[in-house]
C-alpha positions in Angstrom: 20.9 25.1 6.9 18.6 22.7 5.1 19.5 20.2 2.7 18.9 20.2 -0.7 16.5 18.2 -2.2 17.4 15.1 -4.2 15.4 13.9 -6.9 13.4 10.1 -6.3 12.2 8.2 -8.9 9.3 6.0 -8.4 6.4 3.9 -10.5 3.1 3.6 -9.7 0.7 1.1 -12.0 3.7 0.8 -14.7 4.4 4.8 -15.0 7.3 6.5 -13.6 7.1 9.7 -12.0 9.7 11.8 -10.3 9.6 13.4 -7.5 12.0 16.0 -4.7 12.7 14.9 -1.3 15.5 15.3 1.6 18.0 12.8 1.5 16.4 11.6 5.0 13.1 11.3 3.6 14.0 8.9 0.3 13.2 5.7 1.7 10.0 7.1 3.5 8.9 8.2 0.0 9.7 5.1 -2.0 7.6 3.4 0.4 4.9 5.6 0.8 4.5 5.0 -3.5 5.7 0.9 -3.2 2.4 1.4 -1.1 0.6 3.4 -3.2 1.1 1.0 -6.3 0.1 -2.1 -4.8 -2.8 -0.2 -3.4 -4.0 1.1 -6.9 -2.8 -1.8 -8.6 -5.8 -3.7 -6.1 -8.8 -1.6 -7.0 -7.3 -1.5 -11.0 -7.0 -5.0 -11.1 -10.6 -5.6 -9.3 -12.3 -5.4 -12.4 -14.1 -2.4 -12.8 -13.0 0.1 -15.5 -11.9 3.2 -13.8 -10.3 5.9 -15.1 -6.5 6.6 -13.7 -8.0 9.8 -11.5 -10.6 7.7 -9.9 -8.2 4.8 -8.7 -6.4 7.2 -7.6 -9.1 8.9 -5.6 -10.2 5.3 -4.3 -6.7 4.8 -2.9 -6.5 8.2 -1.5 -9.9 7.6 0.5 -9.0 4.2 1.5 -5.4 5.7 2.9 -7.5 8.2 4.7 -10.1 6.1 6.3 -7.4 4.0 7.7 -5.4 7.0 9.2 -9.0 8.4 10.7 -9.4 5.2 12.1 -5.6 5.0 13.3 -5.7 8.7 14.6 -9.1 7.4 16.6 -7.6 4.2 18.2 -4.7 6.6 19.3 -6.9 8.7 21.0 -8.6 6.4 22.9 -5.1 4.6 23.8 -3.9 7.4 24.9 -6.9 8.3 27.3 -6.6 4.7 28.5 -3.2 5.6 29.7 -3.8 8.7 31.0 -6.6 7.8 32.8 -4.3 4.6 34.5 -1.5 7.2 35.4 -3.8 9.1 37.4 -4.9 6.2 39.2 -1.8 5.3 40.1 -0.8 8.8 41.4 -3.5 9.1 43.2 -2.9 5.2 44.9 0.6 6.4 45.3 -0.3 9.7 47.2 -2.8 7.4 49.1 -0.2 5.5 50.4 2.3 8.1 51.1 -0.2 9.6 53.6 -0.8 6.4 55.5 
């Protein structure tokens, strides 16, 4: 059985908004938006005029260039380490047979 969403309030550049989450979610969420704020509170407070939408669409693009770039280093970590593991196996079969 799944448990019932709680409501979580949050503010992002001085507005509140609430939003439904799993209990074991909360914190996850109010960070998530602690981050989100600060984020949009930088490109707000960087001068330019911008409308709400597009700070929030410059946030959302920064957000995902770092997770491309995250998902990307992951990949190559992990090929990294799969390609050592099969070293090893094979310098551990090697010995074996001697």
């Amino acid at each position: 059985m799944s448990t019932p969403a709680e409501p979580v309030s949050v503010t992002i550049l001085e507005k509140k908004y609430q939003f439904a989450c799993a209990p074991d979610q909360r914190s996850d969420l109010i960070e998530a938006a602690r981050q989100l704020d600060e984020r949009m509170s930088e490109i707000k407070d960087a001068g330019r005029l911008m409308s709400l939408e597009r700070i929030a669409l410059q946030a959302a693009l920064n957000f995902s260039a770092e997770l491309v770039h995250l998902r990307r280093n992951e990949d190559l970590r992990e090929d990294k380490i799969d390609r050592k593991i099969r070293l090893l196996a094979e310098q551990l079969e090697d010995a074996l047979a001697d």
